[in-house]
C-alpha positions as a Python dict, from the first residue, in 0.01 Angstrom:
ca = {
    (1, 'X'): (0, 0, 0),
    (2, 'X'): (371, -269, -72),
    (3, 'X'): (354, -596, -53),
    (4, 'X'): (599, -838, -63),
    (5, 'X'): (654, -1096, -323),
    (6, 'X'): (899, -1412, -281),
    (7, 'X'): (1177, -1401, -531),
    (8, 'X'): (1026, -1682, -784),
    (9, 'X'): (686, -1495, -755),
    (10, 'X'): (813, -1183, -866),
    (11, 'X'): (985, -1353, -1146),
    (12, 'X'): (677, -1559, -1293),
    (13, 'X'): (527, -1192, -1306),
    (14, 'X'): (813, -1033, -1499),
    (15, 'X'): (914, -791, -1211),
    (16, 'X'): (1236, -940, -1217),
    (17, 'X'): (1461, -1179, -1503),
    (18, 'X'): (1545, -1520, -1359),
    (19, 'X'): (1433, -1876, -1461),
    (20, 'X'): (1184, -2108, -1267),
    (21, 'X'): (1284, -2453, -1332),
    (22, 'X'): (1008, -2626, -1063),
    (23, 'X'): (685, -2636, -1015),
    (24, 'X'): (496, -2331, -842),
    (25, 'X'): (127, -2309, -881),
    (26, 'X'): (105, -2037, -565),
    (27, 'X'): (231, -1693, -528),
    (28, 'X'): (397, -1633, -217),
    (29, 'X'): (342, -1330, -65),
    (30, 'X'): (420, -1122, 255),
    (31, 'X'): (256, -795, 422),
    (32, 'X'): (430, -586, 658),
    (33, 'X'): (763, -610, 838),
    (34, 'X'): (913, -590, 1187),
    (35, 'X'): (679, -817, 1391),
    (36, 'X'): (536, -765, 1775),
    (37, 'X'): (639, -1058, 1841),
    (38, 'X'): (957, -1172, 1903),
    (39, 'X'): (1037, -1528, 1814),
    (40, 'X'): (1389, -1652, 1798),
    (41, 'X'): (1394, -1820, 1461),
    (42, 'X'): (1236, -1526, 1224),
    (43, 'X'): (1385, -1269, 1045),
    (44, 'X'): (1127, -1041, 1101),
    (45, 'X'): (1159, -1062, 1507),
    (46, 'X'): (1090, -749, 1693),
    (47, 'X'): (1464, -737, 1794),
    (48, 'X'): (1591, -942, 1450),
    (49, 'X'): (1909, -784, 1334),
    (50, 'X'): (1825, -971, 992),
    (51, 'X'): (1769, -779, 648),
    (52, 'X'): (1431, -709, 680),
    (53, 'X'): (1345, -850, 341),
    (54, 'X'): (1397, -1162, 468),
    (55, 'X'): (1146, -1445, 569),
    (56, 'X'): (1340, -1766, 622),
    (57, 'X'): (1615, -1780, 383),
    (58, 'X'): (1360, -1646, 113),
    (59, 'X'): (1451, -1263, -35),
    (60, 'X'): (1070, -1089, -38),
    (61, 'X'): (1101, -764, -267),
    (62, 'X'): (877, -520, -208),
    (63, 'X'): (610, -361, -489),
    (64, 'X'): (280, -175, -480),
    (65, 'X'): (-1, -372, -446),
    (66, 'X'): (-154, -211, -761),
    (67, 'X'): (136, -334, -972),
    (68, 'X'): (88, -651, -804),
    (69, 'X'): (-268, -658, -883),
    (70, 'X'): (-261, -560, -1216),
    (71, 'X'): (43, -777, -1326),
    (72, 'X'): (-157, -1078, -1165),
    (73, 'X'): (-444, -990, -1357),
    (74, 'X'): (-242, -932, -1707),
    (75, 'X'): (-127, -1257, -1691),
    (76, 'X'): (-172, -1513, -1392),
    (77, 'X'): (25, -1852, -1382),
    (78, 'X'): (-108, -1892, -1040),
    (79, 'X'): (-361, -2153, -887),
    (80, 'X'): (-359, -2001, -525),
    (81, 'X'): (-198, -1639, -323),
    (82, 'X'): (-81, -1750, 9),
    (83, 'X'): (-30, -1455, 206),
    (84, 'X'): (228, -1465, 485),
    (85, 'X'): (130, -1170, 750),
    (86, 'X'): (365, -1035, 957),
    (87, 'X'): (203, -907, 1284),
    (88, 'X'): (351, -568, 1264),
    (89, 'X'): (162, -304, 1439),
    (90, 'X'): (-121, -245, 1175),
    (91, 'X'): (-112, -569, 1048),
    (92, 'X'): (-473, -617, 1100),
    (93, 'X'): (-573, -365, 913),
    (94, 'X'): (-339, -393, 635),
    (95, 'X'): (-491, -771, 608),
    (96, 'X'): (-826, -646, 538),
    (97, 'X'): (-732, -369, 308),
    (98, 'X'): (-517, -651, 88),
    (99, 'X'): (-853, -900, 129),
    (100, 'X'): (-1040, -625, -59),
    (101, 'X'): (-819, -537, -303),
    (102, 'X'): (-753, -866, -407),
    (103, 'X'): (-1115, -1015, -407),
    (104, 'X'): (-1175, -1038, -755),
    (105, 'X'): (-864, -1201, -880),
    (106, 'X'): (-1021, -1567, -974),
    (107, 'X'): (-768, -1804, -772),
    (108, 'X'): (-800, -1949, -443),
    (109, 'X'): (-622, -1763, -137),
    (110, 'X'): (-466, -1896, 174),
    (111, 'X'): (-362, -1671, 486),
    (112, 'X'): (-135, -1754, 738),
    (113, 'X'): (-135, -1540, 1052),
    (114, 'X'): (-80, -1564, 1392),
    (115, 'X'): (-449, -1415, 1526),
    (116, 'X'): (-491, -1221, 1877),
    (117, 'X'): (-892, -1371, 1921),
    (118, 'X'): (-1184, -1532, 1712),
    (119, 'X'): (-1264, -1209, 1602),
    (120, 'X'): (-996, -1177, 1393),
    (121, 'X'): (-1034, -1504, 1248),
    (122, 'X'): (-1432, -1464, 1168),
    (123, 'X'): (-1328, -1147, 1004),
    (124, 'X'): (-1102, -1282, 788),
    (125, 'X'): (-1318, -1563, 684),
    (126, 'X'): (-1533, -1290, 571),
    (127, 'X'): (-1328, -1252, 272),
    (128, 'X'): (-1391, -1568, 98),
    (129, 'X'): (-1039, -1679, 196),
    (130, 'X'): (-1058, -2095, 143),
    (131, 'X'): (-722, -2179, 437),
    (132, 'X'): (-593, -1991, 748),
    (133, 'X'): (-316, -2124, 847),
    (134, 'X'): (-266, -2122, 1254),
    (135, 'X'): (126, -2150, 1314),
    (136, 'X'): (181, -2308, 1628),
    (137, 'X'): (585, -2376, 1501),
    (138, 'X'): (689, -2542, 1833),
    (139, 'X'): (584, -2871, 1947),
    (140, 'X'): (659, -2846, 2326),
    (141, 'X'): (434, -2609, 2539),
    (142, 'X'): (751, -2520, 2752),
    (143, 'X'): (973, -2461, 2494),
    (144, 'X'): (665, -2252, 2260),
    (145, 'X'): (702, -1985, 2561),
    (146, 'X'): (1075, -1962, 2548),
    (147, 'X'): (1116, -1963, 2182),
    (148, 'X'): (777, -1769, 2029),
    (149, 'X'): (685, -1620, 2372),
    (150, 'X'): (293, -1566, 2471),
    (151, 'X'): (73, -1818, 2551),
    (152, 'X'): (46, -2165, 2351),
    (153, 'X'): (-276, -2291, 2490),
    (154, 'X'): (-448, -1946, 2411),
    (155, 'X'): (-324, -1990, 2057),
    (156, 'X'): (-373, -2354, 2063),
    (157, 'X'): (-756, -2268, 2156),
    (158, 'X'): (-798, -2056, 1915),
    (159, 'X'): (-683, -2287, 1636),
    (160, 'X'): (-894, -2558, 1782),
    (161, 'X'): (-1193, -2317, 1796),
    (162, 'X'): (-1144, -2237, 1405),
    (163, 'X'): (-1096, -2568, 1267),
    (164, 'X'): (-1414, -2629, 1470),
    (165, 'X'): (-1603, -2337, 1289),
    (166, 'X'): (-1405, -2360, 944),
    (167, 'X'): (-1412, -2729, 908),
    (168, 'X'): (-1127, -2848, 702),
    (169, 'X'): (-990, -2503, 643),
    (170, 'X'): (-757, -2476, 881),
    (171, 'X'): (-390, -2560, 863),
    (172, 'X'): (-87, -2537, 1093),
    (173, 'X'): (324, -2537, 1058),
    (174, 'X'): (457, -2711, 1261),
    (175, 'X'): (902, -2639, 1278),
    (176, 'X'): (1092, -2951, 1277),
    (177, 'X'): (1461, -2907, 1494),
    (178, 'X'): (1365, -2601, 1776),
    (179, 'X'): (1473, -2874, 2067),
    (180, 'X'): (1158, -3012, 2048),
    (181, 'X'): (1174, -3461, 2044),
    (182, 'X'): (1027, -3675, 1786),
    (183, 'X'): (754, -3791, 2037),
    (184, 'X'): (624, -3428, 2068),
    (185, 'X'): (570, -3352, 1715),
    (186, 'X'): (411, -3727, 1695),
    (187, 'X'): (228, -3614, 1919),
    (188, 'X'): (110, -3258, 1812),
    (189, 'X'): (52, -3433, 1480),
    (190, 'X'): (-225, -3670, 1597),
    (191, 'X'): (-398, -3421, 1787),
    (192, 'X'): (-421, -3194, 1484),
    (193, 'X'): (-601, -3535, 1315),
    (194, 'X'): (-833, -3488, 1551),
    (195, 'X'): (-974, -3136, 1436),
    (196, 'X'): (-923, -3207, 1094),
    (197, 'X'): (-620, -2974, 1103),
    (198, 'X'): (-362, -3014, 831),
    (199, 'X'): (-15, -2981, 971),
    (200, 'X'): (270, -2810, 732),
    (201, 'X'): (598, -2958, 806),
    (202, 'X'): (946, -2656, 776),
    (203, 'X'): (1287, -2749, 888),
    (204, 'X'): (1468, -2536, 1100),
    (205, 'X'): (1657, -2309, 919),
    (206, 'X'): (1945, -2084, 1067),
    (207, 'X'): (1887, -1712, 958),
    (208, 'X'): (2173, -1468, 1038),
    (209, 'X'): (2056, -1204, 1254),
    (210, 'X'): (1846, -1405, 1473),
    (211, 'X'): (1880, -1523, 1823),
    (212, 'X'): (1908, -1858, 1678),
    (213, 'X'): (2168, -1784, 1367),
    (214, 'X'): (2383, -2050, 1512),
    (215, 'X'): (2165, -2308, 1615),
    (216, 'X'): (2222, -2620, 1337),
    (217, 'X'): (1879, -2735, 1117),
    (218, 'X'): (1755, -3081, 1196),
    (219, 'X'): (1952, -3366, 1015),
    (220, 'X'): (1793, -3467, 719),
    (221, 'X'): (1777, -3832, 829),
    (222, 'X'): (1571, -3704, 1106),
    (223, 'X'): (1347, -3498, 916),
    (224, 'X'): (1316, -3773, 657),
    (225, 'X'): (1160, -3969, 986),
    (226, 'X'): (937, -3674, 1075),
    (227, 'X'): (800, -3659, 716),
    (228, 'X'): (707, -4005, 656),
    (229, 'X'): (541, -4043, 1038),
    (230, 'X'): (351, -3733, 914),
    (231, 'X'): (231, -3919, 605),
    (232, 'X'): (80, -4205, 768),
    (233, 'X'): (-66, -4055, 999),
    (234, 'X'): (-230, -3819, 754),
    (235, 'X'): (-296, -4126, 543),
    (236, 'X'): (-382, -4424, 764),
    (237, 'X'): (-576, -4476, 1040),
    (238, 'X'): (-301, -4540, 1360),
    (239, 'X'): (-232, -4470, 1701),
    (240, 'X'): (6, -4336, 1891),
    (241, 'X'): (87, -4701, 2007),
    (242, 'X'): (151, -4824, 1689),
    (243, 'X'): (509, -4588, 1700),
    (244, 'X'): (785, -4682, 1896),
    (245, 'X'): (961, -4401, 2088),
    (246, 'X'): (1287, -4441, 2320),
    (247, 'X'): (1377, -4132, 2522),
    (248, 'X'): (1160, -3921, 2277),
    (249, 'X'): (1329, -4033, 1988),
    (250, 'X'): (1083, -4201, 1718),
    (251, 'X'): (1290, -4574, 1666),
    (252, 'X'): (994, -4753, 1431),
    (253, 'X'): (729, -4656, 1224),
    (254, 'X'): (359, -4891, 1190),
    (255, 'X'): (451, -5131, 881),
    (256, 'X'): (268, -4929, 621),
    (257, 'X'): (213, -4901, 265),
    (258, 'X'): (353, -4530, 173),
    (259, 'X'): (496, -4372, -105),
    (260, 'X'): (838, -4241, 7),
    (261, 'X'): (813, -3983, -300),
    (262, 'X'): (511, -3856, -210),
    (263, 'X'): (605, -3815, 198),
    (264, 'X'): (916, -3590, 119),
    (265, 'X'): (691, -3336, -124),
    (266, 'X'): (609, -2989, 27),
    (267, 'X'): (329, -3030, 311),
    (268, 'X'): (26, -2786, 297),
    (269, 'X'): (-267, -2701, 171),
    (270, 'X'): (-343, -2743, -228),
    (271, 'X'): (-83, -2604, -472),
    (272, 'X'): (147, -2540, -199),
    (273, 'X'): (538, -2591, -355),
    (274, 'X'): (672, -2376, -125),
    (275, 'X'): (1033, -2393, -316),
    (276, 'X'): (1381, -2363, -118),
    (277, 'X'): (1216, -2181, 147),
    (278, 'X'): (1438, -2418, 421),
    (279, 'X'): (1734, -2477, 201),
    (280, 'X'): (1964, -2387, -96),
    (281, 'X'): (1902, -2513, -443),
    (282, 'X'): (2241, -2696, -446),
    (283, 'X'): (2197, -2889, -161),
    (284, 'X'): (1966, -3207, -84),
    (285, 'X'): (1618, -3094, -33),
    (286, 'X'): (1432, -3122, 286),
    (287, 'X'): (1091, -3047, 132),
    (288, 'X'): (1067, -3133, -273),
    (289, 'X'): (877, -2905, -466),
    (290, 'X'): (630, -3083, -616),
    (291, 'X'): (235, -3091, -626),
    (292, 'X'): (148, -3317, -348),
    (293, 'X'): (-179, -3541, -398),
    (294, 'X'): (-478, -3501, -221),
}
C-alpha cells in the first residue's frame, strides 16, 4: 500500500533533505489519486491534466505505508495525521486498510473525505479517528453543482447528520474566491455555528492543469475580510444582522474585540498549520502558519 506525504512531512521524517523553518505539529498526508469526481479547482480531477502528485500547489511524494509507519514510529515530531482522501475508485477501502495500519501510532488523526452515505461515515468513526472533515468548498448551492458537480444538499445532509452524531468532531472547508459573494460564505459560516461545525477557511488557488488554471485567487484584502468575519463569528455571539452587506459584498463588520493575529492563522481543527498549501513562501501569506488557540 503508498501513501502520500506533503513535501515538509516527508522532510521532518528524513525521507527527503530540506529545512522546516515554521511550525507543523501535523503530518499531512494523501491516499490515492485520480478522483471520481470531477471538480474544477483540484489537481486530482477525473479529467485534471495536472501532475498527479499534486494537491493544491502542495508536491505529495509517494512512499509505502510501512516506511511511513515505521519512520513515524522511529521518531515522531507529530501531534496529529490528517489524512486527505482522494475518492479514487477504491478509496473506501484503501481508507480502512490505512485506519488499521495506523491505529497504534499514539497521536490524534483527522480525515477529510468527501463520503457517499452515513455508512461510510459511522465506519470511519469506528477507527478512533477524533475529526472528519466534510468539504463542502463552495458556498453557493448553484454554483456547488457547476463547480464540484453532484448534489450539495445530499452532502450538506450528510454533514449535518454527522456533526449531529459526532458532536464537535466535525469540520468543513469552506474555498474562499470560486464566484461565490461575501454574503454566502457569511452565510454558510453561521449555519455551520449552528451544528457545532468548525469551518476551515483555503483561498482559491490556480493549479495548472485544471479547468480553472486561469481563474485569479481572491484578493488578499478580501480574504483578510473573510477571515476576520470568520473569527467573530467563531468567537462571539452575533447575527447575521449585525454585518452589513451591499450587493453581496460584506462592507462592515459588528464592532468587536478580535485579535487580528490570531484571525489570519491557519483555520482547522487542533495542530492544523497547514503551511503554503494556497501560496508561495515568498509571497504575503493568506493563511499564517501558526498554532491557532482554542
Amino acid at each position: 500500500m503508498k501513501v502520500k506525504l506533503s513535501y515538509a512531512t516527508a522532510v521532518l521524517l528524513g525521507f527527503k533533505k530540506g529545512k522546516i523553518n515554521f511550525d507543523m505539529p501535523t503530518a499531512y498526508l494523501m491516499l490515492g489519486e485520480k478522483c471520481i469526481y470531477n471538480c474544477s479547482f483540484c489537481a486530482q480531477a477525473k479529467d485534471a491534466n495536472s501532475d498527479k502528485d499534486l494537491l493544491s500547489r502542495v508536491k505529495w511524494p509517494e512512499y509505502n505505508i510501512d516506511e511511513f509507519i515505521t519512520k513515524i514510529k522511529d521518531k515522531n515530531p507529530f501531534k496529529r495525521l490528517c489524512l486527505q482522501v482522494v475518492n479514487s475508485n477504491n478509496y473506501f477501502e484503501d481508507l480502512k486498510e490505512f485506519l488499521y495500519k495506523t491505529k497504534d501510532i499514539p497521536v490524534l488523526k483527522a480525515v477529510s473525505l468527501r463520503p457517499k452515505n452515513m455508512e461510510e461515515v459511522n465506519e470511519i468513526f469506528k477507527y478512533n479517528i477524533d475529526d472528519l472533515g466534510i468539504s463542502i468548498d463552495v458556498a453557493n448551492k448553484e454554483l456547488f453543482g457547476r463547480i464540484r458537480g453532484g448534489s450539495f444538499d445530499s452532502l450538506f445532509n450528510i454533514l449535518i447528520e454527522s456533526s449531529k452524531k459526532y458532536p464537535g468532531k466535525i469540520t468543513t472547508h469552506v474555498i474562499v474566491g470560486l464566484g461565490e459573494t461575501d454574503e454566502d460564505l457569511i452565510n454558510l459560516m453561521f449555519e455551520m455555528k449552528k451544528y457545532n461545525i468548525l469551518v476551515s477557511l483555503f483561498a482559491f488557488t490556480p493549479v495548472a492543469g485544471t479547468e480553472f488554471e486561469k481563474k485569479d485567487p481572491p484578493s488578499l484584502e478580501r480574504y483578510r475580510k473573510i477571515q476576520l468575519a470568520r473569527e467573530i463569528i467563531e468567537k462571539f455571539d452575533v447575527k447575521k444582522d449585525d454585518f452589513e452587506f451591499k450587493n453581496g459584498i460584506l462592507v462592515k463588520l459588528p464592532d468587536v474585540d478580535i485579535s487580528y493575529n490570531e484571525a489570519i492563522k491557519t483555520s482547522g481543527c487542533s495542530f492544523c498549520t497547514r503551511p503554503y498549501y494556497n501560496e508561495k513562501p515568498n509571497k504575503t501569506l493568506y493563511n499564517v502558519p501558526h498554532n491557532r488557540k482554542y
